[in-house]
Rosetta silent file (secondary structure, phi, psi, omega in degrees, C-alpha in Angstrom):
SEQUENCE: XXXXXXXXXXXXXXXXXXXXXXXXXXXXXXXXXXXXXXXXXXXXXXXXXXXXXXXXXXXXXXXXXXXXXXXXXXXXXXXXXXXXXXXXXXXXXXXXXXXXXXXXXXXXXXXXXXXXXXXXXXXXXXXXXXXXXXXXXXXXXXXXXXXXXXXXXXXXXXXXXXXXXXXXXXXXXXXXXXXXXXXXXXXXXXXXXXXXXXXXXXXXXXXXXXXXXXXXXXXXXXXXXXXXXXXXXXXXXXX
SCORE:     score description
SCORE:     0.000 S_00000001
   1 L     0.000  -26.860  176.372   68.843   19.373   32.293 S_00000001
   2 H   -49.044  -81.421 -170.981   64.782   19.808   33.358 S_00000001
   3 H   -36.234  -50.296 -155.516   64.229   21.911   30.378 S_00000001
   4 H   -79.487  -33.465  172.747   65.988   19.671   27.867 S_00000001
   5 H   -58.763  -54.687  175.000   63.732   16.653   29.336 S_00000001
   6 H   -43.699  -72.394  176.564   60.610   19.004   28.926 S_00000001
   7 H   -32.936  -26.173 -170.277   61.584   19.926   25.542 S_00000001
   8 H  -103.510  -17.619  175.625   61.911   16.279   24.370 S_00000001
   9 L   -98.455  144.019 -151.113   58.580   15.011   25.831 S_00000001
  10 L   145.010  -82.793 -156.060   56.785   18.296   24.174 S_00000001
  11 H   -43.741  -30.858 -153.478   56.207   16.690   21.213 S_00000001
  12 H  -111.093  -12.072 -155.635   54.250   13.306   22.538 S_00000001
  13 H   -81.153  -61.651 -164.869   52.234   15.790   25.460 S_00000001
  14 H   -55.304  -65.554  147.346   51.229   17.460   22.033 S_00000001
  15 H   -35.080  -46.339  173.232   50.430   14.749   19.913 S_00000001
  16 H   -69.855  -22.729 -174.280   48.084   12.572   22.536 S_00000001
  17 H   -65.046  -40.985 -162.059   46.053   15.788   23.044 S_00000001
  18 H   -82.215   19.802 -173.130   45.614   16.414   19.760 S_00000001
  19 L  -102.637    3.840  178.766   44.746   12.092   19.068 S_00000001
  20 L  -148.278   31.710  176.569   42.247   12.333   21.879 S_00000001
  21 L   -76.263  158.433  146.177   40.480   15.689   21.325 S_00000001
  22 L   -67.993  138.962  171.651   36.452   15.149   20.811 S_00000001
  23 L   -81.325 -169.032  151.093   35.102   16.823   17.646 S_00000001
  24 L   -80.161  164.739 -152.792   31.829   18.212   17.866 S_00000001
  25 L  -108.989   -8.623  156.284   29.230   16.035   17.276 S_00000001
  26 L   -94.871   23.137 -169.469   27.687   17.720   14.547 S_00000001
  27 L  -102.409  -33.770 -177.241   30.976   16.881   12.721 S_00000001
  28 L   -80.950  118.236  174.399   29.975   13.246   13.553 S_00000001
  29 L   -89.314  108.200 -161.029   28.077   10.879   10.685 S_00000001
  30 L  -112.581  146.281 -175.426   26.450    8.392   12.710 S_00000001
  31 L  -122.414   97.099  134.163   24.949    4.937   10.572 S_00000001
  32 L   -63.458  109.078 -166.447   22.082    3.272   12.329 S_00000001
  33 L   -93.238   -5.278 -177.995   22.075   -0.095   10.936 S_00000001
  34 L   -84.930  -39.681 -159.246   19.053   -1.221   13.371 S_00000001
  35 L  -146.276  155.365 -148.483   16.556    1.142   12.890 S_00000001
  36 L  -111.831  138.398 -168.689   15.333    3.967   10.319 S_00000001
  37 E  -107.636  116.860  172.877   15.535    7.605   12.548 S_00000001
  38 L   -39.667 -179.069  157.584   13.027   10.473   12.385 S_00000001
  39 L   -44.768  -61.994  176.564   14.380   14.092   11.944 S_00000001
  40 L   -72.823   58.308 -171.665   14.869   14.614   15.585 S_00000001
  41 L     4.018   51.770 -164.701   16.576   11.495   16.007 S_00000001
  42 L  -122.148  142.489  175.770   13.640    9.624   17.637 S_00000001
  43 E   -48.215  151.498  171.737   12.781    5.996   16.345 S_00000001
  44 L   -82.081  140.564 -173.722    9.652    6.222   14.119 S_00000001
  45 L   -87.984   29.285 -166.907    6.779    5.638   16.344 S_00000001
  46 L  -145.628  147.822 -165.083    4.540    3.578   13.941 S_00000001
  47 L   -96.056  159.119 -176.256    5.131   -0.286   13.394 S_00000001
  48 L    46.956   45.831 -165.760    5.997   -1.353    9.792 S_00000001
  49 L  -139.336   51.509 -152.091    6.463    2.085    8.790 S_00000001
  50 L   -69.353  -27.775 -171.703   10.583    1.852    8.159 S_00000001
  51 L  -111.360   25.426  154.229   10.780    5.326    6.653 S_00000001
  52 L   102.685    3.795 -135.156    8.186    7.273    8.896 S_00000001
  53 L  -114.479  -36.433  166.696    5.662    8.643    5.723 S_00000001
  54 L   111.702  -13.323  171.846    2.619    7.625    7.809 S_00000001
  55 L  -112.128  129.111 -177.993    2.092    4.729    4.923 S_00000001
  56 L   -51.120  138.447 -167.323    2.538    1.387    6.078 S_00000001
  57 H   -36.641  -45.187 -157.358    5.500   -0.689    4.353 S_00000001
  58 H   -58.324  -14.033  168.517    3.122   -3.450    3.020 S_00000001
  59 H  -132.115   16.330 -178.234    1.747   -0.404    0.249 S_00000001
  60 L   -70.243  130.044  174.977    4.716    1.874    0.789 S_00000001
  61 L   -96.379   20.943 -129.415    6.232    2.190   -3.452 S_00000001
  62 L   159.573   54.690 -172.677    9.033    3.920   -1.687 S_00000001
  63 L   -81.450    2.967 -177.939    9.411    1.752    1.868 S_00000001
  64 L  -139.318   26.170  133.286   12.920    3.358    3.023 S_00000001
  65 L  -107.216  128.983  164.275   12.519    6.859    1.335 S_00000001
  66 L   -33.209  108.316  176.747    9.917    9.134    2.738 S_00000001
  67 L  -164.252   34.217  170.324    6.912   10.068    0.429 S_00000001
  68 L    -9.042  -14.266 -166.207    3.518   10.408    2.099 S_00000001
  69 L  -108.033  -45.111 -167.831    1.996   11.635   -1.053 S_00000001
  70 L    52.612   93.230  164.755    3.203    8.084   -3.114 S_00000001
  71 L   -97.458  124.450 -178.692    3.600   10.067   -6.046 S_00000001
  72 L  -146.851   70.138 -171.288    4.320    7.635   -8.519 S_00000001
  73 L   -42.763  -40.266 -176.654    3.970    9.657  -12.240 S_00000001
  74 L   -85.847   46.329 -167.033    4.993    6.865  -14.632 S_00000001
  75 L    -7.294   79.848  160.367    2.531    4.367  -13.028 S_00000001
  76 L  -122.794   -4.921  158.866    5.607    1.634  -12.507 S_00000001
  77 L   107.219   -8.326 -150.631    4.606    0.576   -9.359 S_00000001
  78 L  -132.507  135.427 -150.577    7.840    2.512   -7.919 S_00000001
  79 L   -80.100  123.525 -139.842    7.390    5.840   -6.267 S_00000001
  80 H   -63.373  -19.092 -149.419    8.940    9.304   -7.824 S_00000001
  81 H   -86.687    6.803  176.618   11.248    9.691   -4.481 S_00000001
  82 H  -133.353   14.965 -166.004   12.918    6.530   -5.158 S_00000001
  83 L  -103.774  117.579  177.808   12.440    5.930   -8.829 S_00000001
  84 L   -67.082  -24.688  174.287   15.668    6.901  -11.212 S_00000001
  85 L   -86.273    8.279 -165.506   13.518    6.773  -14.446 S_00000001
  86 L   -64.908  127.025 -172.415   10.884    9.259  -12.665 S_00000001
  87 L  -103.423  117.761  161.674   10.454   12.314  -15.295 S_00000001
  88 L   -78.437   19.265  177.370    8.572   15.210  -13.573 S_00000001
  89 L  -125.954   52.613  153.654    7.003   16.345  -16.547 S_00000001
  90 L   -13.713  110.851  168.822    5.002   13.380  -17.917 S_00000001
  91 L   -35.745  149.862  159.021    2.416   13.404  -20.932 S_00000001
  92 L   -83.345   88.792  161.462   -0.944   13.838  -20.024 S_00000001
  93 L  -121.017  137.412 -177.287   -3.496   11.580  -21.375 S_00000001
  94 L   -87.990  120.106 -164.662   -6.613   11.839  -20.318 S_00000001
  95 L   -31.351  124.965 -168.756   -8.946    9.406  -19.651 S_00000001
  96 L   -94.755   11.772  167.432  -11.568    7.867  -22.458 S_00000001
  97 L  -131.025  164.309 -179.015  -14.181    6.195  -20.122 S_00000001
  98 L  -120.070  -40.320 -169.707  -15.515    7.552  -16.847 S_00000001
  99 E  -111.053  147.525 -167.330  -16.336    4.415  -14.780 S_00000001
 100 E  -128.751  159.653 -178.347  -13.871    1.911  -13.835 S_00000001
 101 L   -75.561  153.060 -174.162  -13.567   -1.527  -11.312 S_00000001
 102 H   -77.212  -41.113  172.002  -12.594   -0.479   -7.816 S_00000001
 103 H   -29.837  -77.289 -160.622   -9.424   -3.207   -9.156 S_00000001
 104 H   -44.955  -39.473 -167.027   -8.673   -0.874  -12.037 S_00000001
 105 H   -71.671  -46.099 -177.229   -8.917    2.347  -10.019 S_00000001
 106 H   -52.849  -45.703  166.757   -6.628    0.935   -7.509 S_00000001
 107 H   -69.839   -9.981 -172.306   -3.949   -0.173   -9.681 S_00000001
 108 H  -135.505  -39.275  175.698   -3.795    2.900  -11.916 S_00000001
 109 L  -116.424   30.944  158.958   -5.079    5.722   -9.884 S_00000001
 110 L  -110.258   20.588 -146.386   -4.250    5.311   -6.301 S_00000001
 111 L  -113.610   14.560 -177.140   -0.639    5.842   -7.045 S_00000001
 112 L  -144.277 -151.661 -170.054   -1.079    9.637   -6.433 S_00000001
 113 L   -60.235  -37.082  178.048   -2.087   12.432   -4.099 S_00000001
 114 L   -87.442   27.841  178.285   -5.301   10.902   -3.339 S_00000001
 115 L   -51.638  -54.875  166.335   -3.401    7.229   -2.331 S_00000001
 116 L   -60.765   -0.673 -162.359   -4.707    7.240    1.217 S_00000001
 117 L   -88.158 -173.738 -154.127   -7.816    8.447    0.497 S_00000001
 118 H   -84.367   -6.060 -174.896  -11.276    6.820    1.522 S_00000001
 119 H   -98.926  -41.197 -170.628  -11.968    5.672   -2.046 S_00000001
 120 H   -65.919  -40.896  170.794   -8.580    3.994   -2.642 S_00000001
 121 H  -137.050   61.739  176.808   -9.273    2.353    0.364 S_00000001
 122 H   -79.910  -81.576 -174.148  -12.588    1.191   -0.186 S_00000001
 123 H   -56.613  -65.054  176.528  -10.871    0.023   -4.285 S_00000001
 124 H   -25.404  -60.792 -168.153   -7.987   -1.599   -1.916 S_00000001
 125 H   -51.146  -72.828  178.193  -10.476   -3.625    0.344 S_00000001
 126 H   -54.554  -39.019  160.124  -12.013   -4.891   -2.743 S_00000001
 127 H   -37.386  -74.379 -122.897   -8.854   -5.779   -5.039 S_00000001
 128 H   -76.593  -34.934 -161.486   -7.447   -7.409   -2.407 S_00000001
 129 H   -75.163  -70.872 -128.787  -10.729  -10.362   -1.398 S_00000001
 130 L   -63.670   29.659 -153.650  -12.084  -10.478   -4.835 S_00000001
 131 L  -157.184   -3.048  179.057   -8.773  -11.871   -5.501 S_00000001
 132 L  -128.184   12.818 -164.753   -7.764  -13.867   -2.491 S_00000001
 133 L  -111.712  -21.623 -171.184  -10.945  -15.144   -2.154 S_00000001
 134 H   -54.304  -68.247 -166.836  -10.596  -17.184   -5.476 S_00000001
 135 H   -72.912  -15.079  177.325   -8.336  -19.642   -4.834 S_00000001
 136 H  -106.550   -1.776  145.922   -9.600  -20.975   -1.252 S_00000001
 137 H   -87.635  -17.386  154.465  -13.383  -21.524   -2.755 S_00000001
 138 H   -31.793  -51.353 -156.354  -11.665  -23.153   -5.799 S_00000001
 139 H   -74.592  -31.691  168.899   -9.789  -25.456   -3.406 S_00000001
 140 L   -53.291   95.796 -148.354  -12.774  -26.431   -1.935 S_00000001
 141 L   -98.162    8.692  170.988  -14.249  -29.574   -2.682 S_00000001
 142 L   -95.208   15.650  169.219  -17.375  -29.848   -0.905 S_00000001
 143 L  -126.319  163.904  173.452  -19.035  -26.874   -3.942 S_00000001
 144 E   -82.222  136.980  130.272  -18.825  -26.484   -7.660 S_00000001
 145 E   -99.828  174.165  153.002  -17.997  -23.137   -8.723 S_00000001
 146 E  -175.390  163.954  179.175  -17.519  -20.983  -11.311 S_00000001
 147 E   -10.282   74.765  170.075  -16.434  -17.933  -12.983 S_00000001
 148 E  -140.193  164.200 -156.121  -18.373  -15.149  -13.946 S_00000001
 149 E   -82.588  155.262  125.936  -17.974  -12.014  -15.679 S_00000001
 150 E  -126.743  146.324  161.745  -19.672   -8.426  -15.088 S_00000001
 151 E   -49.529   98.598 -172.726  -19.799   -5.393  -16.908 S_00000001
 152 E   -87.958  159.128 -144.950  -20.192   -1.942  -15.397 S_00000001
 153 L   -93.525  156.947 -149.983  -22.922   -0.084  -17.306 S_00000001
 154 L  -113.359   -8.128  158.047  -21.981    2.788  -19.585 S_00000001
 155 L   -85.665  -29.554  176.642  -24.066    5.094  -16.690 S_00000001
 156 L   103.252   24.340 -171.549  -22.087    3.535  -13.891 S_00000001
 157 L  -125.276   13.929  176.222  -24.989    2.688  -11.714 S_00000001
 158 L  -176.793  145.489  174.623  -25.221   -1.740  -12.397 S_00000001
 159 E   -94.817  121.708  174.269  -23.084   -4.732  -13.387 S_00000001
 160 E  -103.770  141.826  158.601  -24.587   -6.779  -15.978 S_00000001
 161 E   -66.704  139.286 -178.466  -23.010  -10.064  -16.767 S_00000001
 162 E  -125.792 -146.246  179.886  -20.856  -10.862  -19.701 S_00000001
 163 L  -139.067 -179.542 -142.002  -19.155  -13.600  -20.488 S_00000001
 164 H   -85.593  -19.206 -163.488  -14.664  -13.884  -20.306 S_00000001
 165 H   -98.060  -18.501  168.972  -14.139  -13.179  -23.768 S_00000001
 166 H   -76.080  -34.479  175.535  -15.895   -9.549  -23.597 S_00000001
 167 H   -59.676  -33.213  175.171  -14.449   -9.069  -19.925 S_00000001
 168 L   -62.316  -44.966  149.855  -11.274   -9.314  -21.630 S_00000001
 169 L   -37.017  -48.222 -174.033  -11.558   -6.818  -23.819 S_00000001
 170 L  -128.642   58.966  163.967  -12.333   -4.205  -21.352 S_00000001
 171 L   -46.810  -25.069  166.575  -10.801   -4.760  -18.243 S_00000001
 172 L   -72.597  -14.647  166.002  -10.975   -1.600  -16.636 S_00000001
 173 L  -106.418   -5.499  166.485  -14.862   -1.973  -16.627 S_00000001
 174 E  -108.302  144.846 -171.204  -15.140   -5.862  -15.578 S_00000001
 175 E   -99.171  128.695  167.944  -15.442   -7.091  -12.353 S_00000001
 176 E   -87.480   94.333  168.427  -14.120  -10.678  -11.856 S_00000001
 177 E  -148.395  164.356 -162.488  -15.705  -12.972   -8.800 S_00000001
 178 E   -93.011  133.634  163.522  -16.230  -16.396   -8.256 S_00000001
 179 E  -128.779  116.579  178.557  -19.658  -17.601   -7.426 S_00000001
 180 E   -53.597  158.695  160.980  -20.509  -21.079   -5.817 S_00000001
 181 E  -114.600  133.544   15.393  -23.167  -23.747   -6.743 S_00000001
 182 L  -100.213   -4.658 -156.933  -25.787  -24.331   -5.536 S_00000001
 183 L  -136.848  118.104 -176.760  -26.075  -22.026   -2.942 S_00000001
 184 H   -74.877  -19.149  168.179  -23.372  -18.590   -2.834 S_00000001
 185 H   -80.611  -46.105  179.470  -23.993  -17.451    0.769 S_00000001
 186 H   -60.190  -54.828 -161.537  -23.072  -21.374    2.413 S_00000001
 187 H   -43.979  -58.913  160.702  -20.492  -21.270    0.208 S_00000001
 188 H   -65.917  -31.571  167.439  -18.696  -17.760    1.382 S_00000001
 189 H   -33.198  -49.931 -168.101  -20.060  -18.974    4.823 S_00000001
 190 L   -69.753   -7.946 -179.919  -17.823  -21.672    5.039 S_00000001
 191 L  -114.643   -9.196  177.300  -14.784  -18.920    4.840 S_00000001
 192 H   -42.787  -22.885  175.156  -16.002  -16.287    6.958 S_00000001
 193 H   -87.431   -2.601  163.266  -12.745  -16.494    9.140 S_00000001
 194 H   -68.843  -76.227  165.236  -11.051  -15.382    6.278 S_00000001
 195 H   -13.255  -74.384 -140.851  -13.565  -12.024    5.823 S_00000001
 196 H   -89.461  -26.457  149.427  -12.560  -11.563    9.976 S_00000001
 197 H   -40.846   -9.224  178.541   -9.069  -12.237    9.432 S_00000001
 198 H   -82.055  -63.538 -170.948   -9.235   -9.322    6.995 S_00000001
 199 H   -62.333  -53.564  173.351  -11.225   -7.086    9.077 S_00000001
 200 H   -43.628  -70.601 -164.975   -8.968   -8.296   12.622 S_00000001
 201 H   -58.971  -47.309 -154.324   -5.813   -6.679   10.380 S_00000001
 202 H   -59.830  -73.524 -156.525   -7.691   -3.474    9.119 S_00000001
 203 H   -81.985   -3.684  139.289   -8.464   -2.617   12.775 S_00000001
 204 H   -38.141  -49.931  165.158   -4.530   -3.663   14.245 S_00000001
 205 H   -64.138   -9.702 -173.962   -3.878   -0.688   11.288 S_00000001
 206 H   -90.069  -70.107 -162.698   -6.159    1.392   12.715 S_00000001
 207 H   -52.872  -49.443  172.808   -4.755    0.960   16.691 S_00000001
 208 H   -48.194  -61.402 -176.128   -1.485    1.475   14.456 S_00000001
 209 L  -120.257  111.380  151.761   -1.858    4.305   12.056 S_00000001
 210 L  -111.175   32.374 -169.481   -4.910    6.584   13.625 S_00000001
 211 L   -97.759  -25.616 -161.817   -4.613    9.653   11.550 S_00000001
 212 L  -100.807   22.999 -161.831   -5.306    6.889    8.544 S_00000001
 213 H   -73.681  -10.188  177.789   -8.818    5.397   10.520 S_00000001
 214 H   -92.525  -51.273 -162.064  -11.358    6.675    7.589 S_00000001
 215 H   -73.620  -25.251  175.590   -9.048    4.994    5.085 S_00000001
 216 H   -76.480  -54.556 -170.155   -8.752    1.499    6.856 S_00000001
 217 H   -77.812   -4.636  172.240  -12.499    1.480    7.570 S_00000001
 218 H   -89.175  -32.807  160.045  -13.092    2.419    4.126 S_00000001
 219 H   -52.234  -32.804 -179.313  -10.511   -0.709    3.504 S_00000001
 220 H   -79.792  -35.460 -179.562  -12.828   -2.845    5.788 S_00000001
 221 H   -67.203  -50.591  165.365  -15.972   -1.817    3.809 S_00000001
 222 H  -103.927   31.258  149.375  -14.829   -3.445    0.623 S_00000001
 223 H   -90.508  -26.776  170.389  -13.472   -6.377    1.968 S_00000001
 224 H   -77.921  -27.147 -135.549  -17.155   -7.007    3.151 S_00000001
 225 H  -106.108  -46.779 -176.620  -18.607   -5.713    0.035 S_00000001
 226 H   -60.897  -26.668 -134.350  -16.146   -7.630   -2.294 S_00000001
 227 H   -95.786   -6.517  167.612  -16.434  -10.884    0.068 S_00000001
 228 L  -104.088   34.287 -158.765  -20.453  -10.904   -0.473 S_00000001
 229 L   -48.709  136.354  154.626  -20.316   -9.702   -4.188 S_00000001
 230 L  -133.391  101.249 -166.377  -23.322   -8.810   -5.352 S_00000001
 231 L   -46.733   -8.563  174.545  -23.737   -7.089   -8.928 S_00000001
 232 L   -86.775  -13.493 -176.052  -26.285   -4.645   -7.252 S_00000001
 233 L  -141.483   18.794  150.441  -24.337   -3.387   -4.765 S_00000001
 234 L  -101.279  144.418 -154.011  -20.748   -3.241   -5.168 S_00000001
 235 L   -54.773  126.242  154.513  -19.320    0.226   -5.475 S_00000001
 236 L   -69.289  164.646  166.472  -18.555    1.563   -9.053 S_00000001
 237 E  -155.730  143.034 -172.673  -15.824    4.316   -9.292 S_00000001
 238 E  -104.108  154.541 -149.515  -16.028    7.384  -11.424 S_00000001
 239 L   -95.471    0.000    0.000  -12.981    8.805  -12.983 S_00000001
């Protein structure tokens, strides 16, 4: 009568073992929904960095695939490792001018192997003020301003002024910045905590990323350089 009791519980002994074996764990797909996980499964150790590429989200074209290079062939703003129209064999055309706005360079040729480098961001620094800088001496109402256009020079070495309708034409060679009246240093004066709010972030990236510490202070150099424009001294870039 033992046996026939044994025999009839068999079946359920057998079943819970196998309902409560562990697999192995490299059998297991685990989904972190908090946080994006290195190789070695260690949180990435850089802030605003979600997939770990050493470039911070805020210029990442690719911020939750991996691409350190920002290879971006079809200049679309969207990065090869995440882009579905990316072709890896692109036409070639090669450029018909050699000097270009630190703007122009940024937007069309920092999109590649040299993205991080000290001239994009140097062309970064400068994008970003002459262009944020606009709208809070506009707003101001105790100066006039206005507009004006320059030209880079068909040697690359000086901006001459032109006027909006030639700047238009050739955008990759005009520089756009706002200059107050009567006097253009009080004017940027009166904004200077913008400039060190600029500069205060540059070096927080710096503390942040410090294998990228040439490219941030080359980002800090033409946020001063843009935020004090001067056609004699802001940087051309050659192609």
């Amino acid at each position: 009568m033992k046996k026939l009791y044994f025999y009839l519980f068999l079946p359920l002994i057998i079943f819970k073992i196998s309902c409560t074996r562990e697999f192995p764990s490299e059998q297991i797909s685990l989904i972190n929904s908090g946080e994006i996980l290195t190789q070695n499964e260690e949180p990435c150790p850089y802030l605003d960095d979600a997939d770990c590429d050493s470039v911070p989200d805020n210029i990442d074209n690719c911020p939750f695939v991996s691409n350190p290079l920002q290879e971006d062939s079809d200049e679309d703003g969207l990065g090869d490792a995440c882009d579905p129209d990316y072709n890896p064999n692109p036409p070639v055309n090669p450029p018909t001018y050699n000097y270009v706005t630190g703007v122009y360079y940024f937007e069309n040729y920092c999109n590649s192997s040299n993205y991080m480098s000290n001239k994009c961001g140097l062309a970064r620094g400068i994008k970003e003020v002459l262009e944020e800088i606009q709208p809070l001496i506009m707003g101001y109402e105790a100066y006039d301003y206005i507009l004006k256009y320059y030209e880079i020079t068909n040697e690359g070495n000086a901006l001459n002024e032109i006027s909006k309708e030639v700047c238009d034409t050739i955008p990759f060679k005009c520089y756009k910045a706002i200059r107050t009246i009567p006097n253009d240093y009080i004017g940027k004066l009166v904004h200077i905590n913008y400039l060190n709010g600029k500069l205060a972030y540059a070096d927080d990236l710096i503390l942040n990323f410090p294998h990228l510490q040439e490219y941030y202070e080359a980002y800090k150099q033409g946020c001063v350089a843009a935020f004090w424009f001067d056609e004699n001294s802001l940087p051309i870039f050659e192609l």
